[in-house]
VOKOL-701234 format. One line per 4 residues: for each residue x, y, z of C-alpha. Coordinates in steps of 0.25 Angstrom, whole numbers, plus 5000, padded with zeros to 4 digits. Layout:
X/Y/Z ~ ...
end
This chain:
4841/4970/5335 ~ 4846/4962/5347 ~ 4860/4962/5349 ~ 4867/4948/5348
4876/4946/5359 ~ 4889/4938/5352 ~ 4898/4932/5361 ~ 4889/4931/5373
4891/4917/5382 ~ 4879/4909/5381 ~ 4886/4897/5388 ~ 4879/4902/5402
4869/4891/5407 ~ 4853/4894/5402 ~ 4843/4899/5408 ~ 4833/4897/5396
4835/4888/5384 ~ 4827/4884/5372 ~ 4834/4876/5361 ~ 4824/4878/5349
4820/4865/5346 ~ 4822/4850/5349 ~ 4831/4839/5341 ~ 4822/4829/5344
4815/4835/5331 ~ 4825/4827/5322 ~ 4817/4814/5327 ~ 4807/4819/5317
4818/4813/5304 ~ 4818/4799/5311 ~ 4802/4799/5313 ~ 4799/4804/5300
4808/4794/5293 ~ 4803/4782/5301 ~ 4787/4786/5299 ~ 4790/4786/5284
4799/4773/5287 ~ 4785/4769/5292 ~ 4775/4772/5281 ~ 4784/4767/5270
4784/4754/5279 ~ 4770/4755/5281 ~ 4765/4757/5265 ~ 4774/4745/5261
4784/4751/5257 ~ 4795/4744/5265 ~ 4806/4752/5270 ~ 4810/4763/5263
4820/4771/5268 ~ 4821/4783/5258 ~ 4811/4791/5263 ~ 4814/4789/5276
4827/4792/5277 ~ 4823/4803/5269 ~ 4814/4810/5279 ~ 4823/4805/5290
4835/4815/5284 ~ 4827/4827/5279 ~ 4815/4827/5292 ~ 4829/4827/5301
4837/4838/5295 ~ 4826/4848/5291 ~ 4822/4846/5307 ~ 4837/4846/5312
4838/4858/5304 ~ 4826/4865/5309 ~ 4830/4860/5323 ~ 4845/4866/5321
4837/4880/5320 ~ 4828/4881/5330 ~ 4838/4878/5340 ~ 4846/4889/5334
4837/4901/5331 ~ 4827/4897/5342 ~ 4834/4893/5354 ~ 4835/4902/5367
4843/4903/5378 ~ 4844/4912/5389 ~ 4856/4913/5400 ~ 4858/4923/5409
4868/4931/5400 ~ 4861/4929/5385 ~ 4847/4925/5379 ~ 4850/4918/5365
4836/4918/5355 ~ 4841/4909/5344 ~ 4856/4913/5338 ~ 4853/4927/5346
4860/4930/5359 ~ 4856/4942/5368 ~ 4862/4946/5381 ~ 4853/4946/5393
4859/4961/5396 ~ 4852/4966/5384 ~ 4838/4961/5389 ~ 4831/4973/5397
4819/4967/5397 ~ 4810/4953/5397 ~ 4797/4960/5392 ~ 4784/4952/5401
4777/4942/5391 ~ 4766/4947/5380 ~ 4751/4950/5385 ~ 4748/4946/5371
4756/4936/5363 ~ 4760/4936/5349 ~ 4746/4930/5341 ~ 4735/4938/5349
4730/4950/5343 ~ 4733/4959/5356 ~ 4744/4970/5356 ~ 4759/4963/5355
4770/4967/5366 ~ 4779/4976/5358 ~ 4791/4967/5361 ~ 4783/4954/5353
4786/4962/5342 ~ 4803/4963/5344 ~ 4812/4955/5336 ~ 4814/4941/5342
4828/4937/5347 ~ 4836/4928/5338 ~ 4839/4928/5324 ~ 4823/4923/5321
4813/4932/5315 ~ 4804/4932/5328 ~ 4800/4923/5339 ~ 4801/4910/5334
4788/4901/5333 ~ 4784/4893/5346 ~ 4793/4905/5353 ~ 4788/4915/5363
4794/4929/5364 ~ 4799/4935/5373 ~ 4801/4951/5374 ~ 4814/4957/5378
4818/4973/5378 ~ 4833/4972/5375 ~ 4845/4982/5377 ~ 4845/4996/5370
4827/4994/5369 ~ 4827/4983/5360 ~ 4814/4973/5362 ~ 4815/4959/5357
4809/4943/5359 ~ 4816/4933/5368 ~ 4808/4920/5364 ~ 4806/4906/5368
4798/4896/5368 ~ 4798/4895/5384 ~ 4797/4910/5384 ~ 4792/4910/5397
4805/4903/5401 ~ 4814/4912/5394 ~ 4807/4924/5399 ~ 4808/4919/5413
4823/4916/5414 ~ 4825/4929/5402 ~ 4818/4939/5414 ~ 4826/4938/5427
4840/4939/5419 ~ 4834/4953/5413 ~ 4829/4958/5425 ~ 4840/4954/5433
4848/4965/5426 ~ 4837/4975/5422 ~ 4832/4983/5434 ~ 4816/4985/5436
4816/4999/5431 ~ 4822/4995/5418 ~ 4812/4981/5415 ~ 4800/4990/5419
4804/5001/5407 ~ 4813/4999/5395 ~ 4824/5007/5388 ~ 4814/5014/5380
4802/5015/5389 ~ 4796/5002/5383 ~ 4789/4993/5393 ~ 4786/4982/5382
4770/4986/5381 ~ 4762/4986/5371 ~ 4765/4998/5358
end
């Protein structure tokens, strides 16, 4: 298990952030209530404001609750001290490695990278959906995701800062002797 790294400061400026999802999905209470404003308008019925406000209050607070956790358990951000995935918060120090990007991704039947197969950082059972991971040998030859939805992004601002500690020899082999191929 990755060790959570309590008391860090996280104020320092980003280099990589995603917020998990938008608020603008609350507008989908007000739209719903005013399309069912409409039909009730539309079959005659005048203008009943039961339902309407009805869908306006539950459409809004199931979404602002569903809001509420993506931007907790999937958020990202990266600063030149920590890399925070969700409510979980890891030093830079304890990445030894930025493994390259898969040959064969997740759904294809060819041979998975032995790191897909690691624990995904934060609290989360796995990579969450619309999420791509990214592979990480930590301190003491631990392996496990980074993920993103601009991985790619992450990745490139995620490498130079473990590089910039780590020397060549160490990147090229791990702890163990693992270079991250294939079983």
């Amino acid at each position: 298990m990755v060790d959570v790294t309590a008391g860090t400061d996280t104020d320092a400026t980003p280099l990589f952030r995603e917020v998990g999802a938008s608020w603008l999905w609350l507008l989908a209470g007000p739209v719903s209530a005013g399309i069912m404003l409409w039909i009730e308008r539309s079959n005659g019925n005048g203008w009943q404001i039961t339902v309407p406000a009805f869908f306006l209050v539950v459409v809004t607070c199931f979404i602002a609750l569903q809001v509420k956790a993506a931007r907790i358990h999937t958020s990202v951000e990266l600063t030149p001290q920590t890399l925070r995935q969700g409510t979980e918060t890891i030093r830079i120090s304890e990445i030894v490695k930025v493994y390259p990007e898969p040959d064969s991704p997740l759904g294809s039947k060819k041979d998975l990278e032995r790191w897909q197969s690691a624990r995904a950082l934060g609290e989360l059972v796995g990579v969450p959906k619309g999420r791509t991971g990214i592979g990480l040998r930590l301190s003491g030859g631990r392996t496990a995701q980074a993920w993103a939805r601009k991985h790619r992004h992450l990745r490139n601002a995620l490498t130079p800062l473990v590089e910039e500690r780590v020397s060549p020899a160490e990147l090229a082999q791990d702890d163990d002797g693992d270079d991250g191929s294939r079983w």
